[in-house]
C-alpha positions as CSV (number, residue, x, y, z in Angstrom):
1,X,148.6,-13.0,122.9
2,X,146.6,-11.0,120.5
3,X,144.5,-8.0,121.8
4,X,141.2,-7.7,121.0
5,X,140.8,-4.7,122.3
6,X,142.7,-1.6,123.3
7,X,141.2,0.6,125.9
8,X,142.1,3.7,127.8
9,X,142.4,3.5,131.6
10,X,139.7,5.6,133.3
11,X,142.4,6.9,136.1
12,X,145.8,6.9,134.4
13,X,144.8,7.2,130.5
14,X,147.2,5.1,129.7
15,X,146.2,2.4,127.3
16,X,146.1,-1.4,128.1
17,X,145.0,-4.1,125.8
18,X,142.7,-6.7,126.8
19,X,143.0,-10.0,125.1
20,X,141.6,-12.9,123.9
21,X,142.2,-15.1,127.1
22,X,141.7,-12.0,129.0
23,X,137.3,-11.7,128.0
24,X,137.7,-15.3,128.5
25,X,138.5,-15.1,132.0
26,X,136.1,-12.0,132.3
27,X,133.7,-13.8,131.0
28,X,133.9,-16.8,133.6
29,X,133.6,-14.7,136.5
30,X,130.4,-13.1,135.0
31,X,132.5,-9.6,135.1
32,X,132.4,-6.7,133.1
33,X,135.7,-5.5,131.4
34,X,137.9,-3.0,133.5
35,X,138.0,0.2,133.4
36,X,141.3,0.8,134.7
37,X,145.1,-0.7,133.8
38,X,146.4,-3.4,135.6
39,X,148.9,-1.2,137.0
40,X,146.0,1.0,138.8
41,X,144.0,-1.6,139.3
42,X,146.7,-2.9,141.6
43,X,147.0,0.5,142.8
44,X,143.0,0.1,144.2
45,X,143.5,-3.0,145.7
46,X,146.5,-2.0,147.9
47,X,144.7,1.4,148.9
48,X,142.8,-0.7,151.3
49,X,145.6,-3.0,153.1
50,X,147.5,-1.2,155.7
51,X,150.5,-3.9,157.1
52,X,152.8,-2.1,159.4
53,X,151.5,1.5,159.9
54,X,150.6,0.8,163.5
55,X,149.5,3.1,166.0
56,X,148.2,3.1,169.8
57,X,144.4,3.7,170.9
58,X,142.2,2.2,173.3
59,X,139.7,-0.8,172.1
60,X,136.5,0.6,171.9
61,X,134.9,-2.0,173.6
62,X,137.2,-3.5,176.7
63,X,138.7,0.1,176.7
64,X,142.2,-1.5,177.2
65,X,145.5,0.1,175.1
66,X,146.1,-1.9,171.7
67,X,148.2,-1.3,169.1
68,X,146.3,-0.8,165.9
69,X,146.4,-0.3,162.4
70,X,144.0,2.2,162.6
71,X,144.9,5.7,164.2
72,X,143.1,6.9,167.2
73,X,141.5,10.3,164.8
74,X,139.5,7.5,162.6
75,X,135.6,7.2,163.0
76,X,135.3,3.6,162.8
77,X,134.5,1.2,166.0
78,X,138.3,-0.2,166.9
79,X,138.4,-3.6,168.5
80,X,141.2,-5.3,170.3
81,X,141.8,-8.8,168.8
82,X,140.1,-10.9,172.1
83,X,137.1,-8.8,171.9
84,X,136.6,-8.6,167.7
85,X,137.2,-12.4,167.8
86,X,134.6,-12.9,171.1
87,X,131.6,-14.8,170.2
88,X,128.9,-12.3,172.4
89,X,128.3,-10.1,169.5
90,X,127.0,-10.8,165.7
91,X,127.9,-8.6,162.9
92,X,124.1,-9.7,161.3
93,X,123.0,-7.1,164.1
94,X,124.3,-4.4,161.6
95,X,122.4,-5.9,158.5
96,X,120.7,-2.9,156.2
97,X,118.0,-3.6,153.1
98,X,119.4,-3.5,149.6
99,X,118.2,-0.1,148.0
100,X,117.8,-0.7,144.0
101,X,117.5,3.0,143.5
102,X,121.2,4.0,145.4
103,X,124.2,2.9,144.1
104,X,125.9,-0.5,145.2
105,X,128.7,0.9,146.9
106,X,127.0,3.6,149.0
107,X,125.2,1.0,150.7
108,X,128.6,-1.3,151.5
109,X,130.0,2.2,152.7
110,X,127.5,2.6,155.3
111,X,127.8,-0.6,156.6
112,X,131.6,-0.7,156.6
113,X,132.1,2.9,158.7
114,X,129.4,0.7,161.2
115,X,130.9,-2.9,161.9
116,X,133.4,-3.0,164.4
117,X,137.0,-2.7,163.2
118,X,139.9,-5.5,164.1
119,X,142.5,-3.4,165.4
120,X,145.5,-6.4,164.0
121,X,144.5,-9.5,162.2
122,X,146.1,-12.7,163.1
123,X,145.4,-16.2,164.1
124,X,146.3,-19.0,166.1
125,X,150.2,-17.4,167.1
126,X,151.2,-18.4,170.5
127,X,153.5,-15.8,172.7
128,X,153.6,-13.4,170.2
129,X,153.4,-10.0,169.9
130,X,151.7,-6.9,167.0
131,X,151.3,-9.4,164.8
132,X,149.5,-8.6,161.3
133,X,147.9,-10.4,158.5
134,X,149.5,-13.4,160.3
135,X,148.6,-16.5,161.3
136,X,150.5,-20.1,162.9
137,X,153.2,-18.6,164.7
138,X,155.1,-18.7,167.7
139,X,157.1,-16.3,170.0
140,X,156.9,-14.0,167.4
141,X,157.3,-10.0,167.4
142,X,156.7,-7.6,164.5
143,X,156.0,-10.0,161.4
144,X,153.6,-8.9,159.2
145,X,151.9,-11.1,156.0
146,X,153.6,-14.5,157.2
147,X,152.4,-17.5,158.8
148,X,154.1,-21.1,160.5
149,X,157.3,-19.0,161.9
150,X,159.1,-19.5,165.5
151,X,161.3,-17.1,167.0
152,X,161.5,-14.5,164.2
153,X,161.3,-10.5,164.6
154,X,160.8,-7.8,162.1
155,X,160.0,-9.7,159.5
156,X,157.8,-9.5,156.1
157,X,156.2,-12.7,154.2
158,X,158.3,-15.1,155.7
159,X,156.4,-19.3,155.9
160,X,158.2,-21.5,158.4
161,X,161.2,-19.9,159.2
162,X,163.0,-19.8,162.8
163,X,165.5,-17.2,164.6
164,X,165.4,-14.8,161.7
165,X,165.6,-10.7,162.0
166,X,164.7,-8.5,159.2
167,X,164.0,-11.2,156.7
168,X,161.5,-11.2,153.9
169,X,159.8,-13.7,151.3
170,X,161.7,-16.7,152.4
171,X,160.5,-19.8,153.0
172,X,162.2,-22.8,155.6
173,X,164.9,-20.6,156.7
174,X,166.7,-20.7,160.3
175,X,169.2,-17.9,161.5
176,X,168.9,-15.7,158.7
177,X,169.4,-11.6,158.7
178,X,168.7,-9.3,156.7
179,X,168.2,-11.2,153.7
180,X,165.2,-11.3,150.7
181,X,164.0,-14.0,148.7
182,X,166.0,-16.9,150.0
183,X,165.0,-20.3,150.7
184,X,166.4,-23.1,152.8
185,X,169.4,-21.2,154.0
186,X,170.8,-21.1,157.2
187,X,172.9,-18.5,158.8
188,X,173.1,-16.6,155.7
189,X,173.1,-12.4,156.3
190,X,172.6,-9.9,153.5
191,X,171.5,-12.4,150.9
192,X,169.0,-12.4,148.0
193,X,168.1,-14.5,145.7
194,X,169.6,-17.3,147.4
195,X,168.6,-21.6,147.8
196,X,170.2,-24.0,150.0
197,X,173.1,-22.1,151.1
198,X,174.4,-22.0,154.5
199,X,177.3,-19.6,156.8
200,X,177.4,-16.8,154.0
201,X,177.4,-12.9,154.1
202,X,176.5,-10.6,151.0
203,X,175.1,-13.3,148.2
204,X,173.2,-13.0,145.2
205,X,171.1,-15.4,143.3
206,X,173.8,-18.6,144.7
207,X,172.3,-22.2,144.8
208,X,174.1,-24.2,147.6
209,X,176.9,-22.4,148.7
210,X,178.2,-22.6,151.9
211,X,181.2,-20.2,153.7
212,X,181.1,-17.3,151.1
213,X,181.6,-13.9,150.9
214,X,180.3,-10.9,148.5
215,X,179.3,-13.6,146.0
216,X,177.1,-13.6,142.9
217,X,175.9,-16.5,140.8
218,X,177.6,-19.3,142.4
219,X,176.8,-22.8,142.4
220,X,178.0,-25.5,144.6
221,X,180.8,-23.5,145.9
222,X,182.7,-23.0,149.3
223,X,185.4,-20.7,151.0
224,X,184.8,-18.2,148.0
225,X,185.4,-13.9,147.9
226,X,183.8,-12.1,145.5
227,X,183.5,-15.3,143.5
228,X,187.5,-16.2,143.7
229,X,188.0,-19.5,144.9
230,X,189.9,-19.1,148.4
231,X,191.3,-21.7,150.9
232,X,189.3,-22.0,154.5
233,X,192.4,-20.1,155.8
234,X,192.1,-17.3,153.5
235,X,188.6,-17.3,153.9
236,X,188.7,-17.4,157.6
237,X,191.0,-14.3,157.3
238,X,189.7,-12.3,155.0
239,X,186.5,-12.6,157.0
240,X,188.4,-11.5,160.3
241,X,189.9,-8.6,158.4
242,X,186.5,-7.0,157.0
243,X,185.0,-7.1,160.7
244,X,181.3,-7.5,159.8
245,X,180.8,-7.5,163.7
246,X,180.5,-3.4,163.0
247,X,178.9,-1.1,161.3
248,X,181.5,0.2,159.3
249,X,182.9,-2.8,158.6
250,X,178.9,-3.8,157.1
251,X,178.4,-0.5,155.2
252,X,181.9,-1.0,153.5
253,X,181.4,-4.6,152.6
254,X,177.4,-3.5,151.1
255,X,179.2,-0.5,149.2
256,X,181.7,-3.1,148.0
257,X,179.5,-5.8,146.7
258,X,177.1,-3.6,145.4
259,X,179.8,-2.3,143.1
260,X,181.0,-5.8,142.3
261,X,177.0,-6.9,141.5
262,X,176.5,-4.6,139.0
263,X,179.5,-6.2,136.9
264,X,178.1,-9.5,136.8
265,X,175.3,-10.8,134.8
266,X,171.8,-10.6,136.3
267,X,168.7,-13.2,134.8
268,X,165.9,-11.7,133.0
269,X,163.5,-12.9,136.3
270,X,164.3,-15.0,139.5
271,X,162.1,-17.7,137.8
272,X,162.5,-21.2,138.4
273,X,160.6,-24.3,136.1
274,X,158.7,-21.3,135.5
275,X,157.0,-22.5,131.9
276,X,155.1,-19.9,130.3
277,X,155.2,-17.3,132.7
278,X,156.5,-13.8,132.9
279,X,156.9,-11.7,135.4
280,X,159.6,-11.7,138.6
281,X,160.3,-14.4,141.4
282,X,158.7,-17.4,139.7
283,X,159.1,-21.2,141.1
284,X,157.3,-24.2,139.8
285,X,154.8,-21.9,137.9
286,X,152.9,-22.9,134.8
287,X,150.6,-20.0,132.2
288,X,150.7,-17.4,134.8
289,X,151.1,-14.0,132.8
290,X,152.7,-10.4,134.5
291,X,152.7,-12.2,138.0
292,X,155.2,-12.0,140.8
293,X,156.2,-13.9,143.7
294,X,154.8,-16.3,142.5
295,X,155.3,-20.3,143.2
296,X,153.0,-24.0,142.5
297,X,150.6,-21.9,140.3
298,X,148.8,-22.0,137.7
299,X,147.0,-20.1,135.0
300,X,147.1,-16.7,137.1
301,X,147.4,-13.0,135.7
302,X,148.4,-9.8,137.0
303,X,148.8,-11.1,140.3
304,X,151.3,-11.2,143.9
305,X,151.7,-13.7,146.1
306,X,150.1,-16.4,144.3
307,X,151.2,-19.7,145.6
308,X,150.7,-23.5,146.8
309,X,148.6,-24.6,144.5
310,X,147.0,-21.2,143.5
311,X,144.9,-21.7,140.2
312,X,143.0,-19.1,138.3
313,X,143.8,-16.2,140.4
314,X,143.3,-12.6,138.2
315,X,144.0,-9.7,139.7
316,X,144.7,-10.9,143.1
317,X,147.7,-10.1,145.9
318,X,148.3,-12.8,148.4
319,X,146.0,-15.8,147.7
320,X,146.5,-18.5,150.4
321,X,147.6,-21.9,149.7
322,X,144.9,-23.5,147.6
323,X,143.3,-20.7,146.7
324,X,141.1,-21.4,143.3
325,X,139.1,-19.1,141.3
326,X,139.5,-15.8,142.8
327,X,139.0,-12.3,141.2
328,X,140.3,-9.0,141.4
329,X,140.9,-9.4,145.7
330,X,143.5,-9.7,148.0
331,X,144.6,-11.7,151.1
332,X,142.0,-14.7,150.5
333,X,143.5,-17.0,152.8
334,X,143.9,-21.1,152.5
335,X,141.7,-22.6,150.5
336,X,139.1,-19.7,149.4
337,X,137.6,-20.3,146.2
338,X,135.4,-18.5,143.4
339,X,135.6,-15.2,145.2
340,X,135.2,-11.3,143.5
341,X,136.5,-8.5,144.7
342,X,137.0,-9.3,148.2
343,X,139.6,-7.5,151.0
344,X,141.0,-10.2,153.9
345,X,138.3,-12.6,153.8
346,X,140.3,-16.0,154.8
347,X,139.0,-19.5,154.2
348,X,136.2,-18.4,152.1
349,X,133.8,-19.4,149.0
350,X,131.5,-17.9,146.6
351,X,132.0,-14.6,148.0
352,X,131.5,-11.0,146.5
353,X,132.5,-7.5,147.7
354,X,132.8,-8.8,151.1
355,X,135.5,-7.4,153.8
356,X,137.1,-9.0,156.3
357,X,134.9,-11.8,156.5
358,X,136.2,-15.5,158.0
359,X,134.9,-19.2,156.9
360,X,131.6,-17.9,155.3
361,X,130.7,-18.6,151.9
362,X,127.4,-17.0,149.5
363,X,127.6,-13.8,150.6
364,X,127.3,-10.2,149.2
365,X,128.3,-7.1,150.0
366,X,129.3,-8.5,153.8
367,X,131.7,-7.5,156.5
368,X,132.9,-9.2,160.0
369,X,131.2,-12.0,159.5
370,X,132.3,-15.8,160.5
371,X,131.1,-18.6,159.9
372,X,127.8,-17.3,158.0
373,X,125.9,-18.0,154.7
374,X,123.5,-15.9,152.4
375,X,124.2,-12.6,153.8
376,X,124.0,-9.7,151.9
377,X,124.7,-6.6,153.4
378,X,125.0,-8.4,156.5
379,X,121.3,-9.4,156.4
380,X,120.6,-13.1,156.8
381,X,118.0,-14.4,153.9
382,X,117.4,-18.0,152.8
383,X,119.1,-19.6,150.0
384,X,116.1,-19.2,147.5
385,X,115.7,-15.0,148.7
386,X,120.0,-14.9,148.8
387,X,120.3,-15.9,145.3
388,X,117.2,-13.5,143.9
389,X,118.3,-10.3,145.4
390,X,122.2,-11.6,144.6
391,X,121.1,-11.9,140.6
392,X,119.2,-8.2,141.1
393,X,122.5,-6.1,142.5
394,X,124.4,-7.9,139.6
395,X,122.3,-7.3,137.3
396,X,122.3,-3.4,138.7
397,X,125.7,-3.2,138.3
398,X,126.2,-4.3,135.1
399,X,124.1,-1.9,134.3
400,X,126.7,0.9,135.2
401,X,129.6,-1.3,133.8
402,X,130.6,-1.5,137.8
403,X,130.4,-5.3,138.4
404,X,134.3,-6.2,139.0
405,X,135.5,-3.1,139.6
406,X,137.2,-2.5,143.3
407,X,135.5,-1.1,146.1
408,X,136.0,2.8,145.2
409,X,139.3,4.2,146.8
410,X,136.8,6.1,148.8
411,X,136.3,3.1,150.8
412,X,138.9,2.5,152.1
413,X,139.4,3.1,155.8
414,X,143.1,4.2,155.2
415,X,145.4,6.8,154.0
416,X,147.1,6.1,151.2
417,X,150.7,6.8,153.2
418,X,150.1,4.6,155.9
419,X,149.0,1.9,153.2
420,X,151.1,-0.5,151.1
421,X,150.3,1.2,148.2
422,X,152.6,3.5,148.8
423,X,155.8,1.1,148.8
424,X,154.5,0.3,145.0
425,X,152.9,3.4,143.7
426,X,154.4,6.3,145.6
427,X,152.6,9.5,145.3
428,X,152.6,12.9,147.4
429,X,150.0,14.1,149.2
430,X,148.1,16.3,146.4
431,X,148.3,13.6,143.9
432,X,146.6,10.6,146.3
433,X,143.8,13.0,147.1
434,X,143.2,14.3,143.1
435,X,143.2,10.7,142.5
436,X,140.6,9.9,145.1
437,X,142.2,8.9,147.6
438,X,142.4,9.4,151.0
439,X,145.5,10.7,153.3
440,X,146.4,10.8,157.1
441,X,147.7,13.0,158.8
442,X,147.9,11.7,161.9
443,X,151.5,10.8,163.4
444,X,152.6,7.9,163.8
445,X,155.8,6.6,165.7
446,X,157.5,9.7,168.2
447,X,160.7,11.6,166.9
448,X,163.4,13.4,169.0
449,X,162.7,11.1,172.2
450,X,166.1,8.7,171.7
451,X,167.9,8.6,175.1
452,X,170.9,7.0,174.0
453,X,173.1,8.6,171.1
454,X,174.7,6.6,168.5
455,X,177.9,8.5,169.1
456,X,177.5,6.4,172.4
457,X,177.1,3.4,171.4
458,X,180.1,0.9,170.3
459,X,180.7,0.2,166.1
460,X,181.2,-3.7,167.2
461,X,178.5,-5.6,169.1
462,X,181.6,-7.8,170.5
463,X,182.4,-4.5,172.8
464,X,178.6,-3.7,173.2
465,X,178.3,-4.1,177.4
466,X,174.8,-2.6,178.0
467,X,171.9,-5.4,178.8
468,X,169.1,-2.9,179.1
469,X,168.9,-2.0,175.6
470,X,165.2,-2.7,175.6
471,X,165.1,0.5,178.1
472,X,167.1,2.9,176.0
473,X,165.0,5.0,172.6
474,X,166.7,5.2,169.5
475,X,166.7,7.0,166.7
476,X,166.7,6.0,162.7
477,X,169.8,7.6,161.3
478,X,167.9,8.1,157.7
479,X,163.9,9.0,159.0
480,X,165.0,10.2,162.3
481,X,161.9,8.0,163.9
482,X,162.9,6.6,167.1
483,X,162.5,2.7,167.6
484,X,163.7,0.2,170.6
485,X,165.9,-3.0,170.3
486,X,164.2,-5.8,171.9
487,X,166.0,-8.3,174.7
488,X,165.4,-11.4,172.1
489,X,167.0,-9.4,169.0
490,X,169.7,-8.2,170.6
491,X,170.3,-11.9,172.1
492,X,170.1,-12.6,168.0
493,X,172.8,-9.8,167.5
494,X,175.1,-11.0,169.5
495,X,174.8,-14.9,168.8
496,X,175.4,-14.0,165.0
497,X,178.0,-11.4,165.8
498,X,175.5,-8.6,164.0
499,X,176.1,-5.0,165.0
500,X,172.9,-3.0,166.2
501,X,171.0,-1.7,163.0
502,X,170.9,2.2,162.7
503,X,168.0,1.7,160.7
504,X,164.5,1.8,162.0
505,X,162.7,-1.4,161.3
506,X,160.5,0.6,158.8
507,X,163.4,1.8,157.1
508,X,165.1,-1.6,156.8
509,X,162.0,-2.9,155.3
510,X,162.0,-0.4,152.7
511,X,165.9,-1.1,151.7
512,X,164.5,-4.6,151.3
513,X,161.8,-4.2,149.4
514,X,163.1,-1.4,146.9
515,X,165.8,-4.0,146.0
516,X,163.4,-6.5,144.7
517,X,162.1,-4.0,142.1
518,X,158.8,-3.1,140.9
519,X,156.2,-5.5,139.9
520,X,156.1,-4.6,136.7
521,X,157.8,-5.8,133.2
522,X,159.2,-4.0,130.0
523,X,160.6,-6.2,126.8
524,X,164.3,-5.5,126.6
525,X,166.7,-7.6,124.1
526,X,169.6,-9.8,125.9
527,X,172.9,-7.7,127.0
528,X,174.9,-10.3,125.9
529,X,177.4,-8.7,123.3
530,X,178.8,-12.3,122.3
531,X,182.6,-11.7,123.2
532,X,184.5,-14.4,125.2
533,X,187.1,-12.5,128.0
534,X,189.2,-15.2,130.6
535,X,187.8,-17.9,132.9
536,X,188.2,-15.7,135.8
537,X,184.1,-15.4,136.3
538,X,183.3,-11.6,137.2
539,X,186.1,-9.9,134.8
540,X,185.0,-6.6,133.7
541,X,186.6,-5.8,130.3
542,X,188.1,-1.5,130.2
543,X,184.3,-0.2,129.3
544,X,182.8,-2.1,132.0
545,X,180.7,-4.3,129.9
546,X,180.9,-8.3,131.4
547,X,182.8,-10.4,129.4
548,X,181.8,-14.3,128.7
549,X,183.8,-17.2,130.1
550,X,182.4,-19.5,127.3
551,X,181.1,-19.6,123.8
552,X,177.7,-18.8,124.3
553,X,174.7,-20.5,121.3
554,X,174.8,-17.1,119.1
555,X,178.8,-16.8,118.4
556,X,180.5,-14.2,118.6
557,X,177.6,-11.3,117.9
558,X,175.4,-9.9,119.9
559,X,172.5,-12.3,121.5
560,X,169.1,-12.2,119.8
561,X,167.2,-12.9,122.7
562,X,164.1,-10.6,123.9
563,X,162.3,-11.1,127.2
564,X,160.1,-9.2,129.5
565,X,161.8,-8.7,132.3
566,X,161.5,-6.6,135.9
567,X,164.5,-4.8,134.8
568,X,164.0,-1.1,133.7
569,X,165.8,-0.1,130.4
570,X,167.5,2.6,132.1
571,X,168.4,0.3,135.0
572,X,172.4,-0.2,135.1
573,X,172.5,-3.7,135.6
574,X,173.9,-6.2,132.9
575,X,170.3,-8.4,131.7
576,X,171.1,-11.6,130.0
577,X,168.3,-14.2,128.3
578,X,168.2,-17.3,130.5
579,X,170.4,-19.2,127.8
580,X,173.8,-16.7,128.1
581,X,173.1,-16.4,132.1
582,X,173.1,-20.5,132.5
583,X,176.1,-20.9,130.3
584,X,177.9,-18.4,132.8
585,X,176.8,-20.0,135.9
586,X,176.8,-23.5,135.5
């Protein structure tokens, strides 16, 4: 795409170029051009979504204990989830007059430190417990960003999975632990990057597998180690032997495969019939440009989450399923459409800078409202006096180059460590606040409590006698933060022969979600050096680089191939072009 432009970014400096297509797109929102990078732009948006930093405080209104994601220091109104969702109150009772002569967003800031506060956002879940950003699900505990799940536990952006622990962004899986990115698979643990497979521990990017062990690349394959071809009895053997029903047994076989990953050839992207995309963890995409997780989209930019039938989505993380036409926001929910720069507002249209807002459409500048139409400010006006005074805060903003830029990270009713920023953009404490934005000191979780060492407790879950788990305190062996096993997860431990994590659930979710990589791309050339080793898949020649089981389409040189790719330059893994990887694999 050719820029047009090159411009500086108002909070990083660095320079981004905004193209052709890109004051297209601008230009059918009605938005000015951004000030700031994609990259900080990002950055904004996630200042202002706190998933799993949850704390205890009383709800402000029945006075009973909730658990919330906001600490019990903050100003705001805090609401349990019965009482926020109640019908005898109206947020309209908090409406303010539009001030031409103050700025935009000093006015939304006033009324957004006013309206009561949700203490955890979900919908519709049945038997299910400190839920967030959820919605559909059913005897559920600790999900967060996931909806049309059963019988799942600590678990991140999972959609209609059952019995799985410490999963994330999967989709139709049953019995699954531990495990990232996979999709119809059953039983599998430690998997990434995995379809269709079934019965597996430790795979990477396999395609219907079933009964394999420290695998990477496979397709169609059974009764495989570390991609060697081994009778059921071996297999059954070899899986005895590495006793993955303990701890050490688990942290040997991770150290192991970790090892044997990084000599195999990885893809440029996890991208699937993904035509004319870049980006990372594509499927059945089509013209969407620097976008991850991303699946049945089309003709989105710069965004996360797009998927089921997403369609002109810039700037945005988590759509919704049929999300059209949204700018610059994030969690929109099913079937919002033609929204700017809006934060949770689910099942939406024709909305603008409006927070946490449910089945409303035309309305400005609005919070807490449901079901509700020409608002601005939370004011009620008629159509005719809703689109007057809508044109004259547009036209106001323009004026300062502001209209479709974020809320200010000033805004936002969290600290930048207890937000999901910080699992993208990490940044200390004195470099959040010089950047604007805010921190929190309060603490959250208790440390030094655990009443039950790990020195106590048996390496194999086999020998593990103790039913009253759910009664005994833990405690993280990286943070130190203590955390409980539940009676349904330890019921899960035991039926998959799992030992008891020594991670905190935080922690696991971290290990998780650092291995997917950033969300960001750099061009690199193809690692493919051309040479042609044995059929044994895996080899490794004596400098370590892989070497080809076939001919690949460039002879015997190097590959010519360039891609952007989520793959760092410095990063030690071996990067092929789609071409060299698929004549590997298949």
């Amino acid at each position: 795409m050719p820029a047009v432009d090159r411009k500086d970014c108002a909070q990083c400096k660095s320079g981004f170029s905004v193209g052709a297509e890109d004051v297209a797109l601008y230009k059918k929102f009605g938005v000015c051009v951004p000030k700031l990078c994609p990259r900080c732009r990002a950055q904004r948006r996630l200042a202002f979504r706190n998933e799993r930093s949850f704390y205890k405080r009383p709800c402000d209104k029945c006075k009973k204990d909730v658990v919330s994601m906001y600490s019990p220091n903050k100003p705001y109104t805090v609401w349990c989830h019965d009482c926020w969702f109640a019908d005898d109150w109206d947020p309209r009772d908090f409406g303010k007059n539009y001030d031409s002569a103050r700025p935009f967003f000093e006015q939304f800031r006033e009324l957004w430190e006013k309206v009561p506060k949700v203490a955890l956002i979900h919908v519709r879940s049945v038997n299910s417990e400190y839920l967030n950003i959820c919605a559909d699900n059913k005897n559920c505990y600790m999900i967060v960003e996931s909806s049309n799940n059963e019988d799942s536990i600590h678990c991140y952006w999972i959609q209609k999975t059952r019995e799985c622990v410490d999963t994330s962004f999967s989709h139709e899986c049953e019995r699954c632990y531990d495990s990232d990115d996979i999709y119809n698979c059953y039983q599998v643990r430690y998997g990434k990057g995995c379809h269709d497979c079934r019965d597996s521990y430790f795979l990477f990017d396999c395609r219907n597998c079933s009964d394999c062990i420290g695998c990477v690349n496979l397709r169609n394959k059974q009764y495989c180690i570390f991609n060697r071809q081994a009778t059921k009895e071996e297999y059954r053997k070899f899986l005895d032997e590495a006793r993955l029903d303990t701890h050490a047994g688990v942290e040997k076989l991770r150290a192991q495969f970790a090892e044997f990953r990084l000599r195999q050839p990885h893809k440029y992207a996890e991208a699937v019939n993904a035509v004319n995309c870049t980006g990372n963890y594509l499927k059945d995409a089509k013209n969407c440009r620097d976008c991850f997780h991303t699946y049945e989209a089309e003709d989105c930019r710069y965004s996360v989450h797009a998927w089921r039938d997403a369609k002109d989505c810039i700037d945005c993380d988590t759509t919704g399923r049929g999300v059209q036409m949204v700018y610059n926001s994030h969690n929109t929910g099913i079937s919002a459409s033609n929204c700017i720069c809006c934060a949770l507002c689910w099942g939406n249209s024709f909305m603008t800078y409006c927070a946490y807002c449910y089945d409303s459409q035309e309305c400005f500048g609005s919070t807490g409202l449901r079901k509700r139409q020409y608002c601005i400010l939370n004011r009620q006006y008629t159509k005719e006096e809703y689109e007057a005074l809508k044109k004259k805060i547009i036209e106001d903003m323009r004026r300062d180059g502001l209209y479709g830029e974020y809320f200010p990270p000033a805004l936002s009713t969290f600290g930048y460590n207890e937000a999901c920023v910080q699992e993208q953009f990490q940044l200390v404490k004195e470099d959040a606040l010089r950047q604007g934005f805010k921190w929190e000191e309060h603490p959250r979780g208790t440390y030094g409590k655990e009443t039950l060492a790990w020195s106590a407790i048996p390496d194999s879950i086999r020998d593990f006698k103790t039913e009253d788990i759910n009664k005994e305190i833990l405690a993280c062996t990286s943070c130190t933060k203590n955390y409980r096993v539940i009676p349904d997860e330890l019921a899960f431990y035991r039926k998959l022969d799992i030992p008891l994590p020594r991670l905190c659930p935080d922690c696991r979710h971290i290990r998780r979600f650092t291995a997917r990589g950033p969300n960001s791309v750099w061009q690199r050339a193809c690692g493919c050096a051309g040479s042609t080793g044995s059929p044994q898949a895996g080899a490794a020649s004596e400098n370590g680089a892989y070497k080809n089981t076939v001919a690949h389409f460039h002879g015997g040189g190097k590959c010519p191939s360039e891609f952007a790719t989520s793959y760092a330059p410095e990063r030690p893994e071996i990067v092929y072009c789609e071409s060299c990887y698929n004549a590997e694999i298949v």
